[in-house]
C-alpha positions as a printed Julia matrix, in Angstrom:
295×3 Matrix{Float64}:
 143.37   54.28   52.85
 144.46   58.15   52.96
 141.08   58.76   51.33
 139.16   56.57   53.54
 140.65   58.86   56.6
 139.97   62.14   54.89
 136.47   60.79   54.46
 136.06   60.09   57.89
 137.63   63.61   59.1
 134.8    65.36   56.93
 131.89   63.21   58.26
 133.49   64.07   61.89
 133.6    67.97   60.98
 130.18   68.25   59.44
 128.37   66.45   62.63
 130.52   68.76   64.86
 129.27   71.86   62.75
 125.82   70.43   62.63
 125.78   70.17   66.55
 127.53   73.77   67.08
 124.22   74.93   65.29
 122.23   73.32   67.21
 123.95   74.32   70.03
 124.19   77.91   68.65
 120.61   77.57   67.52
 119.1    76.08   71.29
 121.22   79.26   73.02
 119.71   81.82   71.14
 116.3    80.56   71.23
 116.81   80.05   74.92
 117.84   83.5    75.33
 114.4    84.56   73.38
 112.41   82.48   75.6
 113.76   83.51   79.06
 113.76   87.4    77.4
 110.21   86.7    76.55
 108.89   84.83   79.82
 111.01   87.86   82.54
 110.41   91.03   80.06
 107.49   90.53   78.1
 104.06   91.19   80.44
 102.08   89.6    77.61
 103.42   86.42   78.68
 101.49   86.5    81.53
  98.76   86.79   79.33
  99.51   83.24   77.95
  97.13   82.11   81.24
  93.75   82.47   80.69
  93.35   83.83   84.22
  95.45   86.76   84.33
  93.71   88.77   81.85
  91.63   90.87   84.14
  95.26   91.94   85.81
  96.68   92.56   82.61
  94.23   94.75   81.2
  94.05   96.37   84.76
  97.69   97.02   84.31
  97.56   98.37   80.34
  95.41  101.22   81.9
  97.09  101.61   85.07
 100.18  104.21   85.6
 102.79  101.2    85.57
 101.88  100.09   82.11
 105.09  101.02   81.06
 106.31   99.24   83.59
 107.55   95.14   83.41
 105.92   92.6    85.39
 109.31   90.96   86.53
 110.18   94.69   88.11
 108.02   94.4    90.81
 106.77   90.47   90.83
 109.87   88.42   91.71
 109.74   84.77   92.31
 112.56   82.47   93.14
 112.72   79.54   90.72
 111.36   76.62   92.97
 107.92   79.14   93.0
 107.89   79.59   89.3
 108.14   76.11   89.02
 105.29   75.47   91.52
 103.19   77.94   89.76
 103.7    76.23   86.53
 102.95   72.59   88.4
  99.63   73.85   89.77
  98.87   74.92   86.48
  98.82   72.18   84.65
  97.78   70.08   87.73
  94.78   71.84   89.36
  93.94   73.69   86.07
  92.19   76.63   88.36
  89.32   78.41   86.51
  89.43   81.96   89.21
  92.12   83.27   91.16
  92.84   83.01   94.55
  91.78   85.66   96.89
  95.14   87.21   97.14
  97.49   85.2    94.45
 100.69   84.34   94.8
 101.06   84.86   97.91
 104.56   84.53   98.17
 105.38   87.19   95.96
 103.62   90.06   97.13
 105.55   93.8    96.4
 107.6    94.52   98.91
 108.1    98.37   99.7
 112.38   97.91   98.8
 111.27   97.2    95.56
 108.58  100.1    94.96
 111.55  102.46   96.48
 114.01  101.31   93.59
 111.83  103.72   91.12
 110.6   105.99   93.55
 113.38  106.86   95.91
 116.15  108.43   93.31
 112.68  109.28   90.79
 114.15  106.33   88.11
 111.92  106.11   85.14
 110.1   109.08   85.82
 108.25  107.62   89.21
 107.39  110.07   91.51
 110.13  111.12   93.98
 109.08  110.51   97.53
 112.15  111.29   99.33
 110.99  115.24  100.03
 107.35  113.87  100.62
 106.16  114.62  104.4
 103.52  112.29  103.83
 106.22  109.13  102.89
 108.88  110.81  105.33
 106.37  109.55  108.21
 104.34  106.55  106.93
 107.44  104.86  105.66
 110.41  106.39  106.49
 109.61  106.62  110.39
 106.62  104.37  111.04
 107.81  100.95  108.22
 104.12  100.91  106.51
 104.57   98.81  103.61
 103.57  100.64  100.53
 101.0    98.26   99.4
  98.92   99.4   102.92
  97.81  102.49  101.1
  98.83  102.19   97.53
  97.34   99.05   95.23
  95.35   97.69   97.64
  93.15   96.84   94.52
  94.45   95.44   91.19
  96.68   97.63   89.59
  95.11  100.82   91.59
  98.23  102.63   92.79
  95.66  106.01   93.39
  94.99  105.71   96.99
  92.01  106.43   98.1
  91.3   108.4   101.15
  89.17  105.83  102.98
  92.27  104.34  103.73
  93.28  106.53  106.06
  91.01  106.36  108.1
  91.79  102.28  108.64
  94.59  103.88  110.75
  93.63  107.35  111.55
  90.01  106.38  112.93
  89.33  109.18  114.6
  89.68  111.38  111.64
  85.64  109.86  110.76
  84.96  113.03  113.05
  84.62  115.6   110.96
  82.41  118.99  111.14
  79.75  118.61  109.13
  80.42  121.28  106.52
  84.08  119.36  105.66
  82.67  115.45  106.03
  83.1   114.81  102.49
  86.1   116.41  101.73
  89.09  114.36  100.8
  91.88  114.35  103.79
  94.57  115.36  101.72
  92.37  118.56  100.75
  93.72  119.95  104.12
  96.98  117.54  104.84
  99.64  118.13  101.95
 101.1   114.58  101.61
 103.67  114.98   99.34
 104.55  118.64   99.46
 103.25  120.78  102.2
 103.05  120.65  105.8
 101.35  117.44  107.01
  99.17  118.78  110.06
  97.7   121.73  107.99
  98.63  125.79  109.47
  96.6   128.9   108.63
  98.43  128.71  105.02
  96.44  125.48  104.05
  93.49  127.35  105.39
  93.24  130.65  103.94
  93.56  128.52  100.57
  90.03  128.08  100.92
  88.98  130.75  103.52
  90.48  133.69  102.19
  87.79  135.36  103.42
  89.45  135.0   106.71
  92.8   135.9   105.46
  94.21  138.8   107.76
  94.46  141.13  104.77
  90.79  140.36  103.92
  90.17  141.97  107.19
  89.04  145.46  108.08
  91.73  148.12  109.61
  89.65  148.28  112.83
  90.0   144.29  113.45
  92.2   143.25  116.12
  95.7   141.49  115.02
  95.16  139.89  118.19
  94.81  136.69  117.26
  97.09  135.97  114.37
  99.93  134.45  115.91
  97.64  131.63  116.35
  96.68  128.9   114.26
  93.55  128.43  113.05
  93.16  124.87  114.71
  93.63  126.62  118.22
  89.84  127.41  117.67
  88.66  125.41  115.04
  88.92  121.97  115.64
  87.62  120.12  112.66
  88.0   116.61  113.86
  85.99  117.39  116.81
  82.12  118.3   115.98
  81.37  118.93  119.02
  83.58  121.34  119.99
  82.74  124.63  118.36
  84.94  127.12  117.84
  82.97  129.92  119.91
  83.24  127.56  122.74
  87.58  128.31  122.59
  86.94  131.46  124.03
  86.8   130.45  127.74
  90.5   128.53  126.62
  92.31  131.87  126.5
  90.2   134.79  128.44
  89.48  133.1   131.39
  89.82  136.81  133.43
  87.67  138.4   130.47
  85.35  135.85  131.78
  84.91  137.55  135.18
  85.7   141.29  134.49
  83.17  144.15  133.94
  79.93  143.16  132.77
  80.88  139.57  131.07
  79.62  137.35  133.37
  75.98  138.93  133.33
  76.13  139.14  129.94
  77.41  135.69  129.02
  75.93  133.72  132.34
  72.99  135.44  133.51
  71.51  135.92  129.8
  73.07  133.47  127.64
  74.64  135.77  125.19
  77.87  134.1   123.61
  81.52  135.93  123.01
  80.57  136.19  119.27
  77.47  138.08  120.15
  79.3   140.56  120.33
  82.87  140.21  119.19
  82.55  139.58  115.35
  84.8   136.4   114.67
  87.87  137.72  113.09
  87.28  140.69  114.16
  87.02  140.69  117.41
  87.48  144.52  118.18
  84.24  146.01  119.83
  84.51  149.71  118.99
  83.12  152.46  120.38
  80.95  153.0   117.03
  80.29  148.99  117.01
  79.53  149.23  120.81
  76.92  151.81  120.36
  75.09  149.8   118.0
  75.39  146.18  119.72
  74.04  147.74  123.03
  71.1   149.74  122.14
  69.82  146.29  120.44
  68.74  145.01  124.2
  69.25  148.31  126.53
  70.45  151.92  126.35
  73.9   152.13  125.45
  76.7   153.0   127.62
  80.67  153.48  126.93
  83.3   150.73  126.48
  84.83  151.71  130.15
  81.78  151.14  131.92
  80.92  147.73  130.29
  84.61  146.81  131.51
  84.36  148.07  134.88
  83.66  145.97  138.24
């Protein structure tokens, strides 16, 4: 009798061990499944359709990135996905996929706001301070607006910015951010972003006879690249409207067509006595500086 319930106590303790392993065994393969499905990109892989995006995201600057990190889906859309799947069997992907779960900019700012992971800090960056601090534009409007191409390019800013397309023709295929530092510099470019590439123009480049005159100015007061058809000489008239009417000006610039830089060197400016004597006898005898400037 005492053997028969001993017998029965072992049969009852070996099924209980048997289904704590199974238990024990289902847990921890569940665990490696859901770790494998929410960390593991090559599990998006497992569809046929998602190669292009994977490879596209092996070479892209989030490859060490996780899917999951930025492409979140509530349960009920995993589930959907999964249905559709195995349902429709698609052979291409839609035109914009999943559309649901498209990056939101609070989740590109978890990296790139306190510079997590090594991401690129964009809290000192004029260019984010404005587009997405101030004005809400969702990172994805400039950034990744191809597959796994977070490089924008700069024909997107002119999809906002269209009057930018006006460019003189000497800049028209330079890249905007040539001239407007997004990340560290000023945004609207000064003389500094200028003279990076004019330093030609740079005051110290100039002679000890040119005027300073102008150099509290910026350069954009007269040079207005995103309007060809203004040309600089044509600022003139802006400033010196009296120089416009005094002395011999107005025959000079009205009656024979002559323009300001004719005469007054850009950058220079200065007409000296020694320059005057030169620029004069090239049409007439020359005369001194005071009587050019006299009524």
């Amino acid at each position: 009798m005492h053997s028969n319930n001993r017998g029965t106590i072992k049969f009852k303790v070996m099924i209980g061990l048997l289904v704590g392993l199974v238990v024990v065994a289902m847990g921890i393969g569940s665990l490696h499944f859901y770790d494998y499905t929410e960390n593991d990109p090559e599990f998006c892989l497992s569809c046929h359709l998602m190669k292009d995006a994977f490879h596209s995201w092996e070479t892209s600057v989030h490859k060490g990135v996780n899917c999951h990190t930025c492409h979140h889906a509530t349960l009920y859309e995993k589930n959907m996905m999964f249905v559709k799947t195995i349902v429709d069997r698609p052979t291409e992907m839609p035109e914009r996929p999943h559309e649901q779960i498209l990056v939101p900019s609070t989740l590109c700012i978890t990296c790139h706001l306190a510079e997590k992971n090594g991401a690129p800090k964009i809290s000192r960056s004029k260019g984010h301070s404005l587009h997405w601090f101030k004005e809400n534009i969702e990172c994805t409007s400039c950034h990744a607006t191809e597959l796994h191409k977070f490089e924008p390019e700069q024909k997107f800013c002119v999809n906002c910015h269209a009057h930018a397309t006006n460019m003189i023709p000497k800049m028209k295929d330079m890249a905007c951010t040539n001239c407007h530092n997004f990340r560290t510099g000023r945004l609207m470019p000064g003389n500094k972003e200028c003279i990076e590439c004019h330093q030609d123009k740079s005051p110290l480049a100039q002679s000890a006879s040119a005027s300073r005159a102008h150099q509290p100015f910026e350069c954009n007061n007269c040079h207005q690249v995103h309007n060809p058809k203004k040309e600089a000489k044509t600022s003139c008239t802006e400033c010196h409207q009296g120089a416009m009417k005094r002395g011999k000006h107005p025959i000079h610039i009205k009656n024979l067509g002559n323009e300001c830089t004719t005469c007054h060197t850009p950058h220079q400016w200065r007409v000296t006595p020694k320059s005057a004597a030169k620029l004069c006898s090239q049409c007439h005898k020359k005369y001194s500086l005071g009587t050019f400037s006299r009524k």
